[in-house]
SEMI-521985 format. One record per residue (C-alpha): residue in one letter; x, y, z. Coordinates in steps of 0.02 Angstrom, whole numbers. Each point is the difference from the previous one (the first is absolute). Layout:
BEGIN
code=a	xx=X	yy=Y	zz=Z .
...
***
This chain:
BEGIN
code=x	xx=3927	yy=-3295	zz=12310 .
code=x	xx=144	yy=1	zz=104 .
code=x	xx=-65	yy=133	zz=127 .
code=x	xx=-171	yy=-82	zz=18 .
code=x	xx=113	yy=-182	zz=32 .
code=x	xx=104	yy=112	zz=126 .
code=x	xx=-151	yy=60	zz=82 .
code=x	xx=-82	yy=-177	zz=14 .
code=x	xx=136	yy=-54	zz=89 .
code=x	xx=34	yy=142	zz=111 .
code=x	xx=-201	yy=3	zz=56 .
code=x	xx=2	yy=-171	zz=36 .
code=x	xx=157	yy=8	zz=106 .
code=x	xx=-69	yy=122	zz=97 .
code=x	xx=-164	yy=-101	zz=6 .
code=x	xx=95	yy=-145	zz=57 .
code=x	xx=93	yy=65	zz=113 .
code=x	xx=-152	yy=107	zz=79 .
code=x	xx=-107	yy=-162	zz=20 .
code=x	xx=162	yy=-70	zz=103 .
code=x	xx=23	yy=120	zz=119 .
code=x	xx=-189	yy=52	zz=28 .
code=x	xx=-36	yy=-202	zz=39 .
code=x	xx=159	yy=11	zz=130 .
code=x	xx=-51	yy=167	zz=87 .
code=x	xx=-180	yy=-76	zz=11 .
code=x	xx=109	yy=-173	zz=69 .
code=x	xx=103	yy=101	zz=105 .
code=x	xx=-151	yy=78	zz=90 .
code=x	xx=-118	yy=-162	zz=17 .
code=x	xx=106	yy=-125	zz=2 .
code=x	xx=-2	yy=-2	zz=203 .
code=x	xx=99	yy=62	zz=126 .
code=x	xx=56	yy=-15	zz=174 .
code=x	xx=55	yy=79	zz=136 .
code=x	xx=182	yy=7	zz=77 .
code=x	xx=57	yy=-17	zz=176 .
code=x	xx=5	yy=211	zz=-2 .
code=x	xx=-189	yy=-6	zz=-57 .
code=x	xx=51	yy=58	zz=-185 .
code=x	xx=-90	yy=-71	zz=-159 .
code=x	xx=102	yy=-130	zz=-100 .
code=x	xx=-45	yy=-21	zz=-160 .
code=x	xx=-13	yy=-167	zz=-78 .
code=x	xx=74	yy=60	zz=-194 .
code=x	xx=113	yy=125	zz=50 .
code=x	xx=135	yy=-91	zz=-58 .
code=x	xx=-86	yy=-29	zz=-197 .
code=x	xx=-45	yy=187	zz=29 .
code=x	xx=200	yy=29	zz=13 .
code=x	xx=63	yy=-108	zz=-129 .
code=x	xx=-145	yy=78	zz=-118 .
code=x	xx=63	yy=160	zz=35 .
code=x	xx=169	yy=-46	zz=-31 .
code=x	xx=-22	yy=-93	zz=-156 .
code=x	xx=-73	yy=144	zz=-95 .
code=x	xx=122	yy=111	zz=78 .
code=x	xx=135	yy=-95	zz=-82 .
code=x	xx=-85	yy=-14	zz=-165 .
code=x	xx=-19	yy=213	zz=-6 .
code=x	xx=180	yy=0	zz=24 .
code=x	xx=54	yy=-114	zz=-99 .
code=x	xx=-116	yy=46	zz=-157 .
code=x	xx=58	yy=201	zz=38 .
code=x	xx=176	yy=-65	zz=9 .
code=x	xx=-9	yy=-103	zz=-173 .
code=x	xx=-94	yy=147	zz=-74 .
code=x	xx=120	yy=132	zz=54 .
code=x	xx=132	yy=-117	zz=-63 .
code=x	xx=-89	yy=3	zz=-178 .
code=x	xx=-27	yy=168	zz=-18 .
code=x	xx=169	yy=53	zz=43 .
code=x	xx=93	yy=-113	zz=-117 .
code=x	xx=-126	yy=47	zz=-145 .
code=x	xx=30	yy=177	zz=27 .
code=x	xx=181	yy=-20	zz=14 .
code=x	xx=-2	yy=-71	zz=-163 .
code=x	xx=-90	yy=165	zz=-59 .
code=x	xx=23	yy=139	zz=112 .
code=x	xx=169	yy=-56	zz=103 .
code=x	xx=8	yy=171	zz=84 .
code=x	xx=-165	yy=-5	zz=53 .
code=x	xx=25	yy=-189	zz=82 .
code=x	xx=136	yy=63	zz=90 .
code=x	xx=-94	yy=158	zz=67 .
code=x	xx=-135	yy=-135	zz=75 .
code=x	xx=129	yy=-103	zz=78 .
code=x	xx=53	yy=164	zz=86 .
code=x	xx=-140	yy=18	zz=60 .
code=x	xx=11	yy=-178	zz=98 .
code=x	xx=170	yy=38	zz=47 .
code=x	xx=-72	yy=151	zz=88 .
code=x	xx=-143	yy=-78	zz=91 .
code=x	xx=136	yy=-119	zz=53 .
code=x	xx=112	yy=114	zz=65 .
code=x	xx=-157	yy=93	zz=77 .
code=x	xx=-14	yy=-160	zz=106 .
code=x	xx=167	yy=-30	zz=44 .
code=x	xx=19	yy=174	zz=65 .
code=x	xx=-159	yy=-3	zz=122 .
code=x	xx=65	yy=-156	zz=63 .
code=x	xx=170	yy=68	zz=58 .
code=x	xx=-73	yy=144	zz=68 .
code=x	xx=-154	yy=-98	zz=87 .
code=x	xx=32	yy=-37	zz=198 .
code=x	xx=28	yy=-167	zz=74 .
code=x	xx=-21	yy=46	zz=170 .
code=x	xx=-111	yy=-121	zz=76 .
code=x	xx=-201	yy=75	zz=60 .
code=x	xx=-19	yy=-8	zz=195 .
code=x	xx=-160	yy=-68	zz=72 .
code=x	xx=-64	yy=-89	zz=-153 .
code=x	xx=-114	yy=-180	zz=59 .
code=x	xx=108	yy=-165	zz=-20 .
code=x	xx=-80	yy=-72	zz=-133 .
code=x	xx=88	yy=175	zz=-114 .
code=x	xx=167	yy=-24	zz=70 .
code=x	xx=36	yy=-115	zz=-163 .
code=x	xx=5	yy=118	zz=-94 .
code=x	xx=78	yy=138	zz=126 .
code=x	xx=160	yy=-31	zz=-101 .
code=x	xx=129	yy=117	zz=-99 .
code=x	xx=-41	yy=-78	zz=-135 .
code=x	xx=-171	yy=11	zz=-10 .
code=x	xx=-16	yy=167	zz=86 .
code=x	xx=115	yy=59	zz=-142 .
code=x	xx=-108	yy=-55	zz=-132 .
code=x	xx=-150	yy=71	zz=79 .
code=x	xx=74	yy=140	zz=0 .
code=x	xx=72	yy=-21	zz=-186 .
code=x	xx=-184	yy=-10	zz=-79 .
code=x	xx=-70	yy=149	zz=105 .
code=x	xx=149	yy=115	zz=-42 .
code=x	xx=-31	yy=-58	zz=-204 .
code=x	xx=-190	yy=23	zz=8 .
code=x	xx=36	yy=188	zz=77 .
code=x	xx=130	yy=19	zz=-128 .
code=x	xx=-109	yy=-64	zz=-159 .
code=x	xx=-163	yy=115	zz=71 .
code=x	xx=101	yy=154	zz=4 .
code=x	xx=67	yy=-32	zz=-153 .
code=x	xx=-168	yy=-59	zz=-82 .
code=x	xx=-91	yy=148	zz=66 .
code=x	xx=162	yy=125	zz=-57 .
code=x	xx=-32	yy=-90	zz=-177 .
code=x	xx=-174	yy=49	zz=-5 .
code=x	xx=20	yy=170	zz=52 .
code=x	xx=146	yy=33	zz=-125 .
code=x	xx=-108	yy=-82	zz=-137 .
code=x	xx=-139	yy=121	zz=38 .
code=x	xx=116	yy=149	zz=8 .
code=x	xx=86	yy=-42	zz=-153 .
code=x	xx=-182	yy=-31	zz=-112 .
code=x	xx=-64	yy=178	zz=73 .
code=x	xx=174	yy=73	zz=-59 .
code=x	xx=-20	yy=-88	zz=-179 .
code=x	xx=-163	yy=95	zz=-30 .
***
């Protein structure tokens, strides 16, 4: 009963939620436009487009957040090794990013057009330089996973 009630809800979320953003693509795109002084299309709903996107950006976070939160304090109640091991495993992605960042160059990028040069900063060049470090760092390490997990099964057998 309970899984069926689970699965009610979680359908119709996603129903919900589908129906929302499908109507503000479709606004997005016939809404009207018009074009800038630099001959560009404006969109008219850009901005509901946006704050769409936003919105149910903040709800996966916050949901994966309150869930992570759950699980972690039920298993610690069972398992509290185990709990720990997970939150080592945040601690590591953390450090992961705090690493890339203070190796990542804030040298500002010659010749870029004026409307870039906002975000020609350390700052931002850092960060930029933060996530692209991580992602290289997470593939090799997701393709040396799979490799090792093949190599170990063929050694099992």
């Amino acid at each position: 009963m309970a899984v069926t009630k689970i699965r009610k809800v979680s359908s119709y979320t996603l129903l919900a939620l589908s129906a929302i953003s499908i109507l503000i693509f479709i606004l997005f795109f016939v809404g009207g436009s018009e074009l800038d002084a630099k001959g560009n299309k404006v969109y008219e709903y850009t901005g509901a487009l946006l704050y769409w996107t936003y919105a149910l950006f903040l709800v996966v976070v916050v949901t994966t957040i309150g869930f992570a939160c759950k699980n972690f304090f039920n298993s610690f109640q069972t398992n509290s090794r185990g709990a720990l091991l997970s939150v080592g495993g945040l601690v590591a992605f953390l450090a992961l990013l705090g690493i890339t960042y203070a190796i990542g160059s804030g040298e500002p990028i010659q010749g870029l057009n004026e409307s870039s040069q906002a975000y020609n900063t350390s700052g931002w060049l850092k960060v930029t330089d933060m996530w692209l470090y991580s992602i290289y760092v997470l593939f090799i390490l997701t393709v040396g996973a799979a490799i090792w997990g093949g190599i170990s099964k063929a050694l099992k057998r």
